[in-house]
FIMAR-690578 format. One line per 10 residues: number of its first residue (from 1); their letters; for each residue x, y, z of C-alpha. Coordinates in steps of 0.1 Angstrom, whole numbers, always signed. Layout:
NUM> a> X,Y,Z  ...
END
This chain:
1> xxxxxxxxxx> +578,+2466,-56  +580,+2494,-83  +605,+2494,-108  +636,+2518,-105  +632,+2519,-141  +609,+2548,-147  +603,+2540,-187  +590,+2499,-179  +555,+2496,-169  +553,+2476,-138
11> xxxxxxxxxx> +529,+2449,-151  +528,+2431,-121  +514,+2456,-101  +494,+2467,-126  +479,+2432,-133  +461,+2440,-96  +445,+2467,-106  +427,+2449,-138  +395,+2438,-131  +386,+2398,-125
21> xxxxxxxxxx> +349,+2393,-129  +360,+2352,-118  +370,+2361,-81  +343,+2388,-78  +305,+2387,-65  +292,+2410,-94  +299,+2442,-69  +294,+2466,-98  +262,+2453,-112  +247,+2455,-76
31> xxxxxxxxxx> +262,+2483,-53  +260,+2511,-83  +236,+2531,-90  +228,+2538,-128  +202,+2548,-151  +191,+2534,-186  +198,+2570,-201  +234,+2563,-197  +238,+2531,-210  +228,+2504,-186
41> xxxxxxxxxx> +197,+2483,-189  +175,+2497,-163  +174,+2526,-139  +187,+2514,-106  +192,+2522,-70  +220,+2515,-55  +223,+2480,-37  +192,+2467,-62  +210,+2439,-83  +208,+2445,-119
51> xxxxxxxxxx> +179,+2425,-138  +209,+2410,-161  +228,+2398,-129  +228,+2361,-129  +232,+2332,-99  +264,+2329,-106  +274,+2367,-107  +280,+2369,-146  +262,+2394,-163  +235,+2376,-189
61> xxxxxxxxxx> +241,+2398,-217  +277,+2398,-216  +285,+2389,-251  +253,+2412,-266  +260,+2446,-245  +273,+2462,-281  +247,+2451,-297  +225,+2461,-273  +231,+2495,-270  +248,+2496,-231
71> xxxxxxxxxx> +274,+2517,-235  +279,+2526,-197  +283,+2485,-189  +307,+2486,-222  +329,+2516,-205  +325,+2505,-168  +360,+2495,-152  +365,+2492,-111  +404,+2489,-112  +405,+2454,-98
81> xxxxxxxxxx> +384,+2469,-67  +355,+2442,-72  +382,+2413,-63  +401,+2431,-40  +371,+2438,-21  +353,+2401,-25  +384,+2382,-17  +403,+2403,+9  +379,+2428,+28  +355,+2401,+28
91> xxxxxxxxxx> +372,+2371,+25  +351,+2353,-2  +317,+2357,+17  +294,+2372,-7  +266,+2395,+0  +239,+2370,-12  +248,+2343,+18  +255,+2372,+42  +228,+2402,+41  +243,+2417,+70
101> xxxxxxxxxx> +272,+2428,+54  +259,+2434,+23  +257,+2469,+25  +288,+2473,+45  +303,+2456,+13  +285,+2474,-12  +298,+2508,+8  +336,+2494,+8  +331,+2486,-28  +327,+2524,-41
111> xxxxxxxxxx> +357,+2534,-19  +383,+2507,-29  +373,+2514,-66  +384,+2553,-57  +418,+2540,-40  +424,+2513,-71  +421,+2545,-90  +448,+2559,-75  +469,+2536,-73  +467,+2533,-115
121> xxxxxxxxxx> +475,+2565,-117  +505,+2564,-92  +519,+2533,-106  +519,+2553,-142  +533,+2585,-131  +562,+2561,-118  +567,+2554,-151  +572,+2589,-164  +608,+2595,-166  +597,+2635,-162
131> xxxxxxxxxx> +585,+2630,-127  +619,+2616,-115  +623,+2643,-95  +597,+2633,-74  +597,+2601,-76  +602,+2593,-37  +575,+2613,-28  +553,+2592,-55  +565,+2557,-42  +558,+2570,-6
141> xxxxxxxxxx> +524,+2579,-15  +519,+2545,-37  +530,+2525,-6  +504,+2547,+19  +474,+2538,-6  +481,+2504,-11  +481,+2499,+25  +445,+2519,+30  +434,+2490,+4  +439,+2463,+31
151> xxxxxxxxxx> +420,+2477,+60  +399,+2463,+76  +360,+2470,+68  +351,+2493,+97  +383,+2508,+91  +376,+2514,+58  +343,+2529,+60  +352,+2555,+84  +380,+2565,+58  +386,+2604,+49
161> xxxxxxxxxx> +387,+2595,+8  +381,+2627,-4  +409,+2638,+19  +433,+2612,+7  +419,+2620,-30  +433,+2654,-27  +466,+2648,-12  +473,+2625,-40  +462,+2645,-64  +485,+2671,-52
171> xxxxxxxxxx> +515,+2650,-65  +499,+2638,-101  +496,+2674,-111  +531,+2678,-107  +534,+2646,-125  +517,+2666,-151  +535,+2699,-150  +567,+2682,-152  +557,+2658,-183  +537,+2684,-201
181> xxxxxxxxxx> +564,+2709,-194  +589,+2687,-210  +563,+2680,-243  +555,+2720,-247  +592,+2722,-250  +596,+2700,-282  +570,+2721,-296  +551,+2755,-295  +515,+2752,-279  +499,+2786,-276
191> xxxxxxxxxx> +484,+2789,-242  +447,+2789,-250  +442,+2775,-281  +409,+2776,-299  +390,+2752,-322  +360,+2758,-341  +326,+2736,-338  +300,+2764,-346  +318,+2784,-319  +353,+2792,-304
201> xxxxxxxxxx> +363,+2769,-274  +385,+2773,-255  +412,+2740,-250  +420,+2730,-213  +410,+2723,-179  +374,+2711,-179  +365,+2731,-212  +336,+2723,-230  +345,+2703,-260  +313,+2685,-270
211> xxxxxxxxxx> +312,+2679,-306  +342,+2702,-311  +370,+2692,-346  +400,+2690,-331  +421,+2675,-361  +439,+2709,-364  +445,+2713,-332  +477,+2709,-320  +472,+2687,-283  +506,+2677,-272
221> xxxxxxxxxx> +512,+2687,-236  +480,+2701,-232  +461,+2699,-199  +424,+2682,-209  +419,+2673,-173  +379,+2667,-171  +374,+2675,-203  +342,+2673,-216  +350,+2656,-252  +316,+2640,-258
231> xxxxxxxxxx> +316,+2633,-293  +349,+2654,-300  +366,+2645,-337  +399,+2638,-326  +408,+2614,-355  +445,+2617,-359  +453,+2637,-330  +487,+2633,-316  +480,+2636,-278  +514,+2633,-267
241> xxxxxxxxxx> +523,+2645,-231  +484,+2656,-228  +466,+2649,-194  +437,+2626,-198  +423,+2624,-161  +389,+2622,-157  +384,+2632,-194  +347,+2625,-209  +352,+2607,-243  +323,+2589,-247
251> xxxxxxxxxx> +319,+2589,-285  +353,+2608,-290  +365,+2594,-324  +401,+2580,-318  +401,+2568,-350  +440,+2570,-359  +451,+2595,-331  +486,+2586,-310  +476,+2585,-276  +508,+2561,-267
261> xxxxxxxxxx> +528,+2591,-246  +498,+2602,-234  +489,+2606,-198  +462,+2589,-167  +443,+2575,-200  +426,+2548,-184  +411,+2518,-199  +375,+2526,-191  +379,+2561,-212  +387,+2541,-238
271> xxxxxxxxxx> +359,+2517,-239  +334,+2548,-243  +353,+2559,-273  +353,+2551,-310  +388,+2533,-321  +404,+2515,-348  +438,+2496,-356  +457,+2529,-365  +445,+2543,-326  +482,+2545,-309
281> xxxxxxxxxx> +477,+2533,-273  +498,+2530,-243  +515,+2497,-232  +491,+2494,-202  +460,+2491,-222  +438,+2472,-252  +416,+2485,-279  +383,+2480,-264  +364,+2442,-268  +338,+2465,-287
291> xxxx> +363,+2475,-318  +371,+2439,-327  +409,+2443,-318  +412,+2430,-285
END
């Protein structure tokens, strides 16, 4: 049930949408593919089980992956899909004792992580006393994605994602317009603004931030939707109002920026980022286990 209460976080829905490696066959270390260039072990295809995977589905190098160097295992986050998926679509039978299915789960494994994704996101914008205005239009949409999550596998698998993708989608960026709209009003934002990094780039939409100083940048309400901020210097940024989704910030320095009010920041962002204790987050989510302030 969400809250009517769009300023408290509804933890227990949330809490669903966490992952829990306990209930979970180790779907992520087996039905993904990933390659050693982006910070996993090994290159590997999808459905090959990674060479760290143990018996018992725990990863082996768990408590070493900083150390280590695997920053794409540090960053990875399936939204609670990997339980979801082990214990309901599949009903605790794990692909090891059942190879026929194991590719059927591995399949419905990528596309509950997509509709766990969405759901975070819904849940949040419910949050955002901006978007009450459409705030029965977000519930609605909450309620038709939670149920896709609880077909059955066929059913599942034969699933238009990238058309339900884009109908939600439709409704976060008015989420966004509406809360970015109400942050550019507390303060001027020009348009297009421009920081320096060697050259001018242009802050928005997708731009191309690698590397960029952003400290004197003014980011409130700004829309950084796919981003690229690969190594951006955002240390003491306030990003208030600002649209994170789908925002690349592996080795973004956070160090002491206020990302508290900002917006779709999810936790596996985070993790790919550099933070301290003076980082501002929102409610939902934890400095990552890698910073030491979990």
């Amino acid at each position: 049930m969400v809250s009517n209460q769009p300023n408290s976080l509804c933890d227990s829905s949330r809490n669903n949408l966490r992952a829990d490696c306990e209930k979970c066959f180790g779907l992520c270390c087996v039905a993904l593919f990933f390659s050693a260039s982006e910070g996993f072990p090994i290159d590997k295809e999808a459905g090959e089980p990674c060479l760290n995977l143990q018996p018992d589905f725990r990863c082996g190098v768990h408590n070493s992956l900083s150390k280590r160097g695997l920053k794409g295992c540090i960053a990875f986050d399936c939204f609670g899909a990997g339980q979801k998926v082990s214990q309901v679509s599949f009903a605790g039978q794990d692909w090891r004792n059942s190879s026929d299915s194991a590719d059927a789960m591995f399949k419905v494994f990528i596309i509950m992580m997509q509709l766990h994704e969405l759901l975070w996101y819904l849940e949040e914008a419910l949050t955002l006393k901006p978007a009450g205005p459409i705030y029965a239009e977000l519930r609605s949409m909450l309620d038709e994605t939670e149920g896709l999550t609880y077909l059955g596998v066929s059913s599942l698998m034969e699933l238009d994602i990238a058309k339900h993708r884009a109908s939600v989608n439709t409704l976060l960026l008015k989420t966004s317009e509406l809360v970015r709209s109400e942050a550019r009003s507390r303060n001027t934002i020009l348009p297009e603004q421009k920081a320096r990094s060697g050259r001018q780039k242009t802050i928005g939409r997708g731009a191309d931030l690698i590397g960029a100083d952003l400290r004197r940048i003014d980011l409130r309400g700004v829309n950084l939707r796919g981003a690229y901020l690969i190594a951006a210097d955002l240390r003491g940024s306030d990003l208030s109002g600002s649209d994170l989704i789908g925002a690349d910030f592996r080795d973004a320095d956070l160090r002491g920026a206020d990302l508290s009010k900002s917006i779709f920041l999810t936790q596996a962002q985070l993790n790919a980022a550099k933070v301290d204790a003076f980082t501002k987050l929102p409610p939902s989510l934890i400095h990552p286990l890698h910073s030491g302030l979990s």
